[in-house]
C-alpha positions in Angstrom: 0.0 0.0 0.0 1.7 3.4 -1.1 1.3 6.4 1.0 -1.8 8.6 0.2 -2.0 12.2 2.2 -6.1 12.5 1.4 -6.5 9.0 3.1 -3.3 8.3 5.5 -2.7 9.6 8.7 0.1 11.9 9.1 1.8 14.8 11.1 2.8 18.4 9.0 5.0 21.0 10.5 4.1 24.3 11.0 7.3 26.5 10.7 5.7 30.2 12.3 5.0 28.3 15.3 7.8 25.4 15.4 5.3 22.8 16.4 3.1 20.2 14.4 -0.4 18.9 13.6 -1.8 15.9 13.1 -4.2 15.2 9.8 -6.7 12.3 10.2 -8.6 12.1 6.7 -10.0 9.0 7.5 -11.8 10.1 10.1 -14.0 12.1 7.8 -16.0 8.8 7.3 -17.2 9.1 11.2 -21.0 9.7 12.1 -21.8 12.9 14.3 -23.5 12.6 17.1 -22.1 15.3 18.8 -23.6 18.8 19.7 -25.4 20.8 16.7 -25.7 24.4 17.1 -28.7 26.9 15.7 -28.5 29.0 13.0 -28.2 32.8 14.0 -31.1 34.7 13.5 -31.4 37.9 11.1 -30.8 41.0 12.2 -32.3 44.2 12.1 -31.0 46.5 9.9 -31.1 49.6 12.6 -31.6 48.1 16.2 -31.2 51.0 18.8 -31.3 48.9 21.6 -27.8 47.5 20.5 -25.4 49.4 22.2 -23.1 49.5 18.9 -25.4 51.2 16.8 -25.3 54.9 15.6 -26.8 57.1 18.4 -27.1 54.4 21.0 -26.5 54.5 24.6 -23.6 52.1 25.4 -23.9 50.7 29.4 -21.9 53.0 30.7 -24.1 55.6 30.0 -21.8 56.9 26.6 -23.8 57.6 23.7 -22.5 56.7 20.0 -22.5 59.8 17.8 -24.7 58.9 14.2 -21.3 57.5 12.8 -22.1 57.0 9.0 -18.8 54.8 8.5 -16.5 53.6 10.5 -16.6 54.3 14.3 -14.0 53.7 16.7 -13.9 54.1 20.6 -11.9 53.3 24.2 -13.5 50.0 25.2 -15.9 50.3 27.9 -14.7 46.8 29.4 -11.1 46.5 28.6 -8.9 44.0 29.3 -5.6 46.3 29.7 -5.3 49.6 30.9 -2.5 52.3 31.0 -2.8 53.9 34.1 -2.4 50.5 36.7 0.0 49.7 39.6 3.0 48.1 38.9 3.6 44.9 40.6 6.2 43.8 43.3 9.5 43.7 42.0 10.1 40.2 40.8 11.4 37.8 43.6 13.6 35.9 41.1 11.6 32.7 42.0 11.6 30.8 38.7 8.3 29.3 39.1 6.6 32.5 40.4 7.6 35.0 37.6 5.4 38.2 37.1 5.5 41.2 35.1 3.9 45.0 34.3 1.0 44.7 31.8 -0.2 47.9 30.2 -2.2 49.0 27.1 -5.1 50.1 25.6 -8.4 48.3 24.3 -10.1 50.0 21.4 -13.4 48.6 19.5 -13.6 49.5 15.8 -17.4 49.6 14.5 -17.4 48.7 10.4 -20.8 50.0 9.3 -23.5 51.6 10.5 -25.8 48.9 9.9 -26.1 45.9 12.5 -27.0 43.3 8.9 -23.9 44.2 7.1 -20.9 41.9 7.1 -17.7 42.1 5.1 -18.7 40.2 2.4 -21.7 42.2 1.8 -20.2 45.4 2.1 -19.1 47.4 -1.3 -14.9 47.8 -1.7 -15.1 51.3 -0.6 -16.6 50.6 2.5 -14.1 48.1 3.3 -11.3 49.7 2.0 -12.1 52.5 5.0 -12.1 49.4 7.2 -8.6 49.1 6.1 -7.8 52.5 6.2 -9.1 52.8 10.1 -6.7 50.1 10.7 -3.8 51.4 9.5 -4.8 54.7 11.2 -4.8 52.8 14.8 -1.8 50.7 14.0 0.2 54.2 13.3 -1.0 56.2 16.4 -1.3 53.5 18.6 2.2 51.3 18.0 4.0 54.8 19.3 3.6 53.6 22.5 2.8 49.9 22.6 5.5 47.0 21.3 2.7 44.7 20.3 -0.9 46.1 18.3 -3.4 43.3 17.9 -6.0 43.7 15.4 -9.0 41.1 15.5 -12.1 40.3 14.4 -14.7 37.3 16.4 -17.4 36.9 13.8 -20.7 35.0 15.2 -21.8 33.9 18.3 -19.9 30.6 17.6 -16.6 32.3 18.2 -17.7 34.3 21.7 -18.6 37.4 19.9 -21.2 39.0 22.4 -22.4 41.7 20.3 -23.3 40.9 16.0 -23.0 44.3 15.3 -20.2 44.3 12.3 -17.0 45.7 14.3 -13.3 44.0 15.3 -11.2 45.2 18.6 -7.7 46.8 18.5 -5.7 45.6 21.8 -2.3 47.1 22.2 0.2 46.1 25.1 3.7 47.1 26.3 4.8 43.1 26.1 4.9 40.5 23.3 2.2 37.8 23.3 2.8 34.6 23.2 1.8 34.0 19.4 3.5 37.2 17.7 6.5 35.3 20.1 6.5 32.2 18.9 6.7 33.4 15.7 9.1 36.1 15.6 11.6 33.7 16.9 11.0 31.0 14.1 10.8 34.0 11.6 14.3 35.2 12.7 16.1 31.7 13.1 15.0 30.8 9.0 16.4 34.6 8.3 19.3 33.6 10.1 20.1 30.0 8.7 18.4 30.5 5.0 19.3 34.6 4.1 15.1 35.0 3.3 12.1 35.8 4.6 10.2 32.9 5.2 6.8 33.5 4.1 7.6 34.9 1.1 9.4 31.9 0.3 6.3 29.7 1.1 3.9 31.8 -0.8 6.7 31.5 -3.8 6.2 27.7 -3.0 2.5 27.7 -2.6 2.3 29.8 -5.9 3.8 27.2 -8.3 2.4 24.1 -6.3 -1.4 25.8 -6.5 -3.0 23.4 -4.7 -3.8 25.1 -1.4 -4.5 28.6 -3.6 -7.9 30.2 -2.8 -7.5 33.4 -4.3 -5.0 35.5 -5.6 -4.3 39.2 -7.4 -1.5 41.1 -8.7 -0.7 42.3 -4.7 -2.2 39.0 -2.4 -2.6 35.4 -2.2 -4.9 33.3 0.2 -4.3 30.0 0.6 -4.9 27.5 3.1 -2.1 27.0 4.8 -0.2 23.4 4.3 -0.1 22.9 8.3 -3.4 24.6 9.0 -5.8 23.5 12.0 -9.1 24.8 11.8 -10.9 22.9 9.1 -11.2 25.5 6.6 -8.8 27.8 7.9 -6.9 30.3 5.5 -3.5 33.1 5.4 -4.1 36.2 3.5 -0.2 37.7 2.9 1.2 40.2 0.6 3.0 39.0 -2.6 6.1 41.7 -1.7 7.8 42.1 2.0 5.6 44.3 3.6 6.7 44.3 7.7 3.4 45.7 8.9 -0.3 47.2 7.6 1.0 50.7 7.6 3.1 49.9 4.7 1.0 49.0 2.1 0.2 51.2 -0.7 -3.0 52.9 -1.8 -3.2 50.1 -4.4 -2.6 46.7 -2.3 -4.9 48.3 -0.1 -7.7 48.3 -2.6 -6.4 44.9 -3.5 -6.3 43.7 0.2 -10.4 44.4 -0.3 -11.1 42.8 -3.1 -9.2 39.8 -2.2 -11.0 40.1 1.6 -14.5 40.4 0.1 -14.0 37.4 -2.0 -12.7 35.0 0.7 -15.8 35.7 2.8 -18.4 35.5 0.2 -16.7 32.1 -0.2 -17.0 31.4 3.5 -20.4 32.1 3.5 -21.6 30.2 0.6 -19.7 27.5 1.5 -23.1 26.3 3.6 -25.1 29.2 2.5 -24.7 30.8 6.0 -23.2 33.8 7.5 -19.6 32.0 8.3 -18.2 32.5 11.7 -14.4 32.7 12.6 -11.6 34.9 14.5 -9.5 36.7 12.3 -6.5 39.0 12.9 -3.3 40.7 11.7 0.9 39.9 12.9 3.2 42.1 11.5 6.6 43.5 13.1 6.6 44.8 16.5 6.6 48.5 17.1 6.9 50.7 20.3 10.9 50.3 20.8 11.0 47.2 19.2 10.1 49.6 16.0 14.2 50.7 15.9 15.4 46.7 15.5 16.3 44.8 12.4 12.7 43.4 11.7 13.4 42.2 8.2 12.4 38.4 8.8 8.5 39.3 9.2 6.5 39.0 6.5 2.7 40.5 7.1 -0.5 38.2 7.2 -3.2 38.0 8.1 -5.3 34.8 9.7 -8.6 33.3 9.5 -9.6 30.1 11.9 -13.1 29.7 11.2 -14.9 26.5 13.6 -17.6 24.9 11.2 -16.5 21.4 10.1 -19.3 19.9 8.3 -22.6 22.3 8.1 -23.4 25.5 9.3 -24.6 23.7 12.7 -21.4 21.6 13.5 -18.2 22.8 14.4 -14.8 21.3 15.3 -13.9 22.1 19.5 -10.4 22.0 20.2 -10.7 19.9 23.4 -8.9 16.3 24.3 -6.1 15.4 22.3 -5.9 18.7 20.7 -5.5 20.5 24.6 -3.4 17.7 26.0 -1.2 16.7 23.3 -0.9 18.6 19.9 -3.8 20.1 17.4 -5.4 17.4 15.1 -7.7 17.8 11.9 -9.9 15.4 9.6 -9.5 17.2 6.7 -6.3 17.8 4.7 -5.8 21.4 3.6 -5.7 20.2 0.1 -9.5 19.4 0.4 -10.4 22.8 2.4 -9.2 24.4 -0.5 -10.7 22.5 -3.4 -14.3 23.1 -1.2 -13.4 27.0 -0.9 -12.5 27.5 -4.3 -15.4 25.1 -6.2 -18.2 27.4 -4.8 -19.4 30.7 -6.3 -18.2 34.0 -6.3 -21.9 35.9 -6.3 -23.0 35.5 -2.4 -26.3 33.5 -1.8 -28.1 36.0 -0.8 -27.9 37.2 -4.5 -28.0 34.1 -6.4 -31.7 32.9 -8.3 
């Protein structure tokens, strides 16, 4: 029996993070009988009552102005603030280690409508999208060495509001993931002269079989060690460090390419697709002044729905205790992304 990677187990590595995932494609044969969710109901087009809408009062009493694009403001429930206590000098003990934590937590609304998501929005209106985060990411990494830009789309993810908007949390440390992946950027710079992901999407480009889009400035792909089951990696096509350096024209790009991916997601079970997306990039604060030339930009999508718009894949078991595990191969995800249509489902006869 020769080896088959659409039918045999087997384990890929995933240089950003320096760790590995297990593929299972046999298991997609496996009956569910596990935990279906409901579909999320439709929303109103204007709902006052939701506390991100233009002219509504937020709980803490704030009161949105009638924003007619983007909207962005201090969030009322943050999760890091600037103006906190510094703790104890650290005892040295190396299993008690602590450290300062300070930043900011900003929540960027998309659109004034609660309905509208990304793929339904026009290229203008998600080209300011862009813009707004560019805007952030230049004020904001002044004075912060890490600038995380993310969107939870759905209740499926956590998101507790479906009002279309991402948050912006900035912090005077480096997370663990923007880490990880510094480190393994740096050590192939080091050892191979390049820029890793460049050289993957050069490899991925002439290969073509994880491609799900691609233009003159961007490719998405799913990536070849990817987790989620239909997980993809939007990057630039040239060495672009961070968001503030693209151009007026792979910004534009960066929209088409973005609106594209999603109306795939959604028609991919004819349902508004849920996932957690976000951007890495180079550090900035003081980390701004160092040689940052082994990042490459990109940004990540890890969508949860495995088989229908009512099952998803929960990273529990195996996946907490030993190392992350998926059914199907990345080839597939792609082949499924890329065979549906381009015009959304809302619009199609």
């Amino acid at each position: 029996m020769e080896f088959n990677a659409t039918e045999h187990q087997h384990i890929r590595y995933n240089p950003l993070r320096g760790d590995w995932v297990l593929i299972s494609p046999h298991r997609l044969q496996r009956p569910w009988s596990g935990k279906v969710d409901s579909l999320q109901e439709e929303l109103l087009e204007n709902d006052p009552k939701n506390p991100l809408s233009p002219g509504a009062t937020r709980p803490n009493g704030a009161v949105n102005p009638h924003y007619e694009s983007t909207y962005v403001f201090n969030n009322d429930f943050p999760a890091l603030l600037q103006e906190v206590p510094e703790p104890d000098v650290d005892s040295g003990d190396p299993l008690f280690k602590i450290a300062g934590a300070k930043g900011s937590c900003r929540v960027l609304c998309f659109h004034p409508k609660s309905n509208i998501t990304i793929p339904l929005m026009t290229l203008q209106e998600i080209k300011r999208i862009i813009d707004k985060w560019c805007e952030e990411l230049q004020e904001l990494g002044k004075h912060f060495t890490w600038v995380q830009i993310f969107e939870n789309k759905g209740d499926q993810m956590g998101c507790s509001n479906p009002h279309p908007h991402c948050q912006i949390w900035s912090s005077s440390f480096l997370p663990n993931e923007p880490k990880l992946k510094d480190s393994n950027q740096k050590a192939y710079w080091q050892k191979y002269k390049s820029v890793m992901l460049l050289d993957y999407i050069n490899r991925e480009l002439e290969r073509k079989e994880r491609l799900v889009e691609f233009n003159d400035s961007w490719v998405c792909l799913v990536p070849y060690w990817a987790i989620w089951p239909f997980e993809t990696m939007l990057l630039p096509r040239r060495h672009i460090l961070r968001l503030t350096d693209l151009t007026e024209d792979e910004r534009i790009s960066l929209a088409d390419i973005m609106k594209k991916l999603t109306i795939r997601y959604d028609n991919l079970f004819c349902s508004s697709f849920p996932y957690s997306m976000g951007w890495h990039g180079a550090p900035t604060g003081s980390l701004t002044s160092e040689d940052n030339s082994h990042w490459q930009l990109h940004a990540i999508y890890y969508p949860p729905l495995l088989r229908s718009a009512t099952i998803r894949k929960f990273m529990v078991g195996y996946e907490m205790l030993a190392q992350p595990q998926r059914d199907l191969t990345a080839e597939q995800a792609a082949d499924r992304l890329r065979s549906v249509s381009l015009t959304h489902y809302k619009f199609q006869s």
